[in-house]
C-alpha positions as CSV (number, residue, x, y, z in Angstrom):
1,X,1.2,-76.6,12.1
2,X,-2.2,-75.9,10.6
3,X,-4.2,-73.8,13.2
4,X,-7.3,-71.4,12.5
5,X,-6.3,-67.7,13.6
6,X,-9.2,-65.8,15.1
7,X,-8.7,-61.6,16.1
8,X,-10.7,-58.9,16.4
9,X,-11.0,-55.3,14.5
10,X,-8.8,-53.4,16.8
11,X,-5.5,-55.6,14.9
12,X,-5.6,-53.1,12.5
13,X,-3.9,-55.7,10.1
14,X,-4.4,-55.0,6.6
15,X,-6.7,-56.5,4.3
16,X,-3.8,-58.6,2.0
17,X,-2.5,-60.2,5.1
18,X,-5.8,-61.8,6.8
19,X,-6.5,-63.0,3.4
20,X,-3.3,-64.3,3.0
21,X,-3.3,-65.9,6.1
22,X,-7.3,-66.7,6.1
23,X,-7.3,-64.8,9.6
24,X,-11.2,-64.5,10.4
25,X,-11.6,-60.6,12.4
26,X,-14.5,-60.1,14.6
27,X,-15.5,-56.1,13.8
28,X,-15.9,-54.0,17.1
29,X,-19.1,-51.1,17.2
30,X,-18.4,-47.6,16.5
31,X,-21.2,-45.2,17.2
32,X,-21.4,-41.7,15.3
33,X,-24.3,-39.4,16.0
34,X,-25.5,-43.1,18.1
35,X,-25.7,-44.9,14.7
36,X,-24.4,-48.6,15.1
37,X,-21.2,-49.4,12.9
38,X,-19.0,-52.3,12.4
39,X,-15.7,-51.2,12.6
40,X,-13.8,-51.6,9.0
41,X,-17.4,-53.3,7.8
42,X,-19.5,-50.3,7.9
43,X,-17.0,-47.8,8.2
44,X,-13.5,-46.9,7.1
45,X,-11.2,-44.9,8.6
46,X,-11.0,-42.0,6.2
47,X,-15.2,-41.5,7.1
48,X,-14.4,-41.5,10.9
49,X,-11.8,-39.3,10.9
50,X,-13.5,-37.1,8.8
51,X,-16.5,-37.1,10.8
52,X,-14.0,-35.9,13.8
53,X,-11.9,-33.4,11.7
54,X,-15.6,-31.4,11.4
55,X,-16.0,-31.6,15.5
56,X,-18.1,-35.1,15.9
57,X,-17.3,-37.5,18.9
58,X,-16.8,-41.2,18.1
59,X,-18.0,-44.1,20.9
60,X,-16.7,-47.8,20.6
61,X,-18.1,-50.8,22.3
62,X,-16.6,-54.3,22.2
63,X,-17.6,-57.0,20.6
64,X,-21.1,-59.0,22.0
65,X,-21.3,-62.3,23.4
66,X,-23.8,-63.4,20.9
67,X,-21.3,-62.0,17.9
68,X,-18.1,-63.8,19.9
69,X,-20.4,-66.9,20.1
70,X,-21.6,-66.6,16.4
71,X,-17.7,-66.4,15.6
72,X,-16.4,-69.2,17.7
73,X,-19.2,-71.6,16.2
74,X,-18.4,-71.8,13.0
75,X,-15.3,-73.4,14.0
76,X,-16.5,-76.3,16.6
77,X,-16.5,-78.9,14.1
78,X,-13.1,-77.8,12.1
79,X,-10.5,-80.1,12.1
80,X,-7.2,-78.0,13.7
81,X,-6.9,-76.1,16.4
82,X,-8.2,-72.5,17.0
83,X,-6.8,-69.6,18.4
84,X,-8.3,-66.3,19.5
85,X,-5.9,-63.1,20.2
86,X,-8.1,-60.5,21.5
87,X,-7.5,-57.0,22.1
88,X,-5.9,-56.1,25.3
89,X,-8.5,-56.5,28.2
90,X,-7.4,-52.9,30.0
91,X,-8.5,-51.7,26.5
92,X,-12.3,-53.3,26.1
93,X,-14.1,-55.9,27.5
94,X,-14.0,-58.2,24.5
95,X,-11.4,-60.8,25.8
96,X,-13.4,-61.2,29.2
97,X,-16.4,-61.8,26.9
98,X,-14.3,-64.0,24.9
99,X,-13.6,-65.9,27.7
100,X,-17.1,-66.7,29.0
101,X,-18.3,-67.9,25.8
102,X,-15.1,-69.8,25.2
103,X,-16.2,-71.4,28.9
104,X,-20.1,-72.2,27.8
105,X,-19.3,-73.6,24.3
106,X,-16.8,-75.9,26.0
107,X,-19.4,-77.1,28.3
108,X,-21.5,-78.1,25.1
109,X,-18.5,-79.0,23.1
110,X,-15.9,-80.4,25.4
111,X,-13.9,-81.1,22.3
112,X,-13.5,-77.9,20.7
113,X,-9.7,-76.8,20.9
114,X,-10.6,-73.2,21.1
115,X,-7.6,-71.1,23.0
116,X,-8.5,-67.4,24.2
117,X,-5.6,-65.0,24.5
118,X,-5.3,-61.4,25.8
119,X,-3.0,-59.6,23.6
120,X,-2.1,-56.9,26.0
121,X,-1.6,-54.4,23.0
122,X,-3.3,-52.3,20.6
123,X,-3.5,-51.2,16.8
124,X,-1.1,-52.5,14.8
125,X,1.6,-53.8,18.0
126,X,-1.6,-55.9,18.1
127,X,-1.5,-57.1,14.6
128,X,1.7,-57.6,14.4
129,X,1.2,-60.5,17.4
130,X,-1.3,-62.0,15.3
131,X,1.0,-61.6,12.0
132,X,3.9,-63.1,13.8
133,X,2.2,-65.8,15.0
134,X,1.0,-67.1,11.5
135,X,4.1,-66.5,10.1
136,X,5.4,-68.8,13.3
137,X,2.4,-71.0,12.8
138,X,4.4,-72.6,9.9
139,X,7.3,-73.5,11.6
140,X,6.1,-74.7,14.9
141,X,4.7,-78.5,15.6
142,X,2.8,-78.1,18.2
143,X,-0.3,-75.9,19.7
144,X,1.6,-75.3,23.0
145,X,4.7,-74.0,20.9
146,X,2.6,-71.5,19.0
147,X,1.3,-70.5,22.2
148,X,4.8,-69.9,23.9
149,X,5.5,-67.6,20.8
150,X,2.4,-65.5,21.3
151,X,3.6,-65.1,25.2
152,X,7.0,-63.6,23.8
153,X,5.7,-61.5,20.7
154,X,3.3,-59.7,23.7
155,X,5.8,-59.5,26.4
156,X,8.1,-58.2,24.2
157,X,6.1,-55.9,21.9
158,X,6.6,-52.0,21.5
159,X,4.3,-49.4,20.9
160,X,5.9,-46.1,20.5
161,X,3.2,-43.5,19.7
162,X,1.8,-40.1,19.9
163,X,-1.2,-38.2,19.4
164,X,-1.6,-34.5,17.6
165,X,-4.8,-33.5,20.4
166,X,-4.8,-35.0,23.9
167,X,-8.6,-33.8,23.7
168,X,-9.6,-37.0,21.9
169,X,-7.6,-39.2,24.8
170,X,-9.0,-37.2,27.5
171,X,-13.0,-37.8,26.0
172,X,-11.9,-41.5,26.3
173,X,-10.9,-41.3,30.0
174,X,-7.2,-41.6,29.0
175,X,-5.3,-37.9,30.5
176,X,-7.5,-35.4,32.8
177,X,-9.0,-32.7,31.0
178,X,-6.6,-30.5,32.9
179,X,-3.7,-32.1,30.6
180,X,-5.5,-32.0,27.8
181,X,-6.1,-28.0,27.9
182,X,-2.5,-27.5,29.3
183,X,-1.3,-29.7,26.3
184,X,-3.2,-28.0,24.3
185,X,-1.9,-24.2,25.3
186,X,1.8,-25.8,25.5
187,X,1.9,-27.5,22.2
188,X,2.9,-30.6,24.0
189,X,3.0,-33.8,22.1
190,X,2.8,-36.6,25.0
191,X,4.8,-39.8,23.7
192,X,2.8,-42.7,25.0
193,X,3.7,-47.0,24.8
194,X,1.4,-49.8,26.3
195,X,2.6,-51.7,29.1
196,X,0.8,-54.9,30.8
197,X,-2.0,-53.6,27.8
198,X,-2.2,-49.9,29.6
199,X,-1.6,-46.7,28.0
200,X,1.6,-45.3,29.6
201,X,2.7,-41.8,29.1
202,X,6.6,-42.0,29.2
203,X,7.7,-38.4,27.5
204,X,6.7,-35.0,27.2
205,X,7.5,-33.0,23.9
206,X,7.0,-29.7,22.5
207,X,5.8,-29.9,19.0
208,X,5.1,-32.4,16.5
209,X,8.1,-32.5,14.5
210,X,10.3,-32.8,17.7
211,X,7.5,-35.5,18.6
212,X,8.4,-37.7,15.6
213,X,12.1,-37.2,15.5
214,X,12.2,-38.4,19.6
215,X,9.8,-41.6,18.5
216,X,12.5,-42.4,15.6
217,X,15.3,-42.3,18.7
218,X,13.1,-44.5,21.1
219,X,13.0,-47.4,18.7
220,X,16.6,-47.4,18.0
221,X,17.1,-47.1,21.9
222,X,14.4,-49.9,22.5
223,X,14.8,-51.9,19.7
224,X,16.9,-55.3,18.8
225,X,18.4,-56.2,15.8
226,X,16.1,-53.9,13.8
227,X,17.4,-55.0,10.4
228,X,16.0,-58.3,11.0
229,X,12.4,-57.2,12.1
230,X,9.0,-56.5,10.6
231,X,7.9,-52.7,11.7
232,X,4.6,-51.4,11.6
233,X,3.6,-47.8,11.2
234,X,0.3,-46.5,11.4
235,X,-1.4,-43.2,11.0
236,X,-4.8,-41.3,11.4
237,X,-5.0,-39.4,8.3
238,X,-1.7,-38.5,7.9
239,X,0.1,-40.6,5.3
240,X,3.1,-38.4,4.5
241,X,4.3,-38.5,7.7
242,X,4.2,-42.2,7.7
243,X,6.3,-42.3,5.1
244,X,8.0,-39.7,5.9
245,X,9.2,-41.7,9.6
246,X,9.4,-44.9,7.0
247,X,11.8,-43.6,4.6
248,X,14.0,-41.9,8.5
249,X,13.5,-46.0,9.9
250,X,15.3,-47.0,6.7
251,X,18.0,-45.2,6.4
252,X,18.9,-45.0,10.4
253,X,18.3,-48.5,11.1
254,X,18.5,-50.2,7.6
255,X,14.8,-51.9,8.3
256,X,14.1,-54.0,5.2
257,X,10.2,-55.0,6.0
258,X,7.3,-52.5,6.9
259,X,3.7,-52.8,7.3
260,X,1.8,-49.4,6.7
261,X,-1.7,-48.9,7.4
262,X,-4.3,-46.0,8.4
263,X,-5.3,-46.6,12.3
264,X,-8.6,-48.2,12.7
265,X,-11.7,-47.0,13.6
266,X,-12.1,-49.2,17.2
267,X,-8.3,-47.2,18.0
268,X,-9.1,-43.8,15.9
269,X,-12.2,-43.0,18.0
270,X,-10.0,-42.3,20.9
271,X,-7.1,-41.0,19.7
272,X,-7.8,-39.1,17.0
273,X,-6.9,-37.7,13.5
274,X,-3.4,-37.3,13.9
275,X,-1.9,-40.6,15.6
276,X,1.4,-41.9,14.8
277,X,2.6,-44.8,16.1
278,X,5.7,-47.4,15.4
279,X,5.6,-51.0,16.7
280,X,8.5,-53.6,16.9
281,X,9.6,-55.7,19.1
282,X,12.3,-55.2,21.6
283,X,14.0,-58.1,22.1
284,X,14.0,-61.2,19.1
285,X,14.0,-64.6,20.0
């Protein structure tokens, strides 16, 4: 069906598939040293991470309702459908912004077929909901049926991932600043997923190479039918290990299709120069 797919910044999605897909991205706000940027618009995230590398602290903020608005608008008189998957709302406050301007256009335009969906998930696990669904988009007839798919991509999406300093997390409200010293002094290397669009600790490991090697296990232990899937991989600033786990993905699980991309600046600011994370999906339709 022909349907106009509408994310946000936090996707992480490279630049080749919202242009093949003509996928319009609303940019979230980073703030560094409180000047305003728009989040893969203003900045990339070789400059952010940079910026952190040299002891700087990153803010986000979501989207605003006038920039939503502006968004949605140019869409009210298109002729298809339009859908909006937003980052998760335990994540930011976008979607619950999305969702009051979606509610006060539709009182002005009561024919708009605008759809607001919380995505429950983050970086790329996040962008590969919104990649799935315009892939499914071609098969599907119907709005409802696109819908149904977006329900199972998020309820059954994984996002296996760790971070290299739990300092970063813990300036974002994510771990205590107890467990971020104690991680620090330990050399642990939490493993984290998103559940119900939280972050969830689920291991503890010593080290970063033992780190990666436990992720690689966790999505063949979590994982279906890998060899049929698209996995993503994403990194902050650290490209050779994403290949590196690539190349490991390939061999063990004989994963055909990959998306690779740098973690974005809306996600970085909180985690960190460092981040690796692997999304897929754990059970296929």
């Amino acid at each position: 069906m022909n349907v106009k797919l509408i994310t946000d910044s936090a996707c992480d999605l490279p630049n080749n598939i919202i242009e093949e897909y003509d996928i319009d991205v609303l940019p979230l706000i980073v703030y560094m040293n409180d000047k305003e940027y728009k989040d893969h618009v203003d900045i990339m995230p070789s400059e952010l991470f940079s910026f952190m590398k040299q002891g700087g602290t990153a803010k986000t903020a979501q989207a605003t309702y006038e920039n939503i608005d502006s968004m949605f608008r140019k869409y009210i008189n298109i002729d298809k459908p339009c859908i909006y998957i937003a980052f998760s709302s335990e994540l930011s406050g976008t979607y619950q912004t999305a969702k009051i301007v979606e509610q006060d256009i539709k009182e002005e335009y009561p024919d708009f077929d605008l759809t607001v969906i919380d995505s429950k998930a983050a970086s790329l696990g996040f962008g590969l909901i919104v990649y799935l669904t315009a892939l499914a988009a071609k098969d599907v007839d119907s709005k409802d049926e696109l819908i149904n798919k977006i329900l199972y991509y998020k309820g059954h999406m994984e996002h296996i991932f760790t971070v290299n300093d739990l300092e970063y997390l813990h300036r974002g409200g994510r771990v205590s600043k107890t467990a971020a010293v104690v991680g620090s002094v330990l050399n642990i290397k939490p493993i984290l997923d998103v559940e119900d669009g939280k972050l969830i600790p689920i291991e503890k490991v010593r080290g970063r190479k033992k780190s990666i090697h436990r992720m690689i296990d966790i999505v063949g232990e979590r994982g279906d039918r890998l060899d049929e899937q698209v996995v993503a991989i994403n990194h902050a600033d650290d490209l050779d290990t994403a290949l590196l786990v690539k190349s490991k993905l390939e061999e063990i699980y004989n994963i055909k299709e990959f998306i690779i991309r740098d973690v974005g600046c809306a996600i970085g600011a909180h985690s960190g120069p460092g981040t690796l994370s692997i999304f897929f999906l754990n059970k296929l339709n």
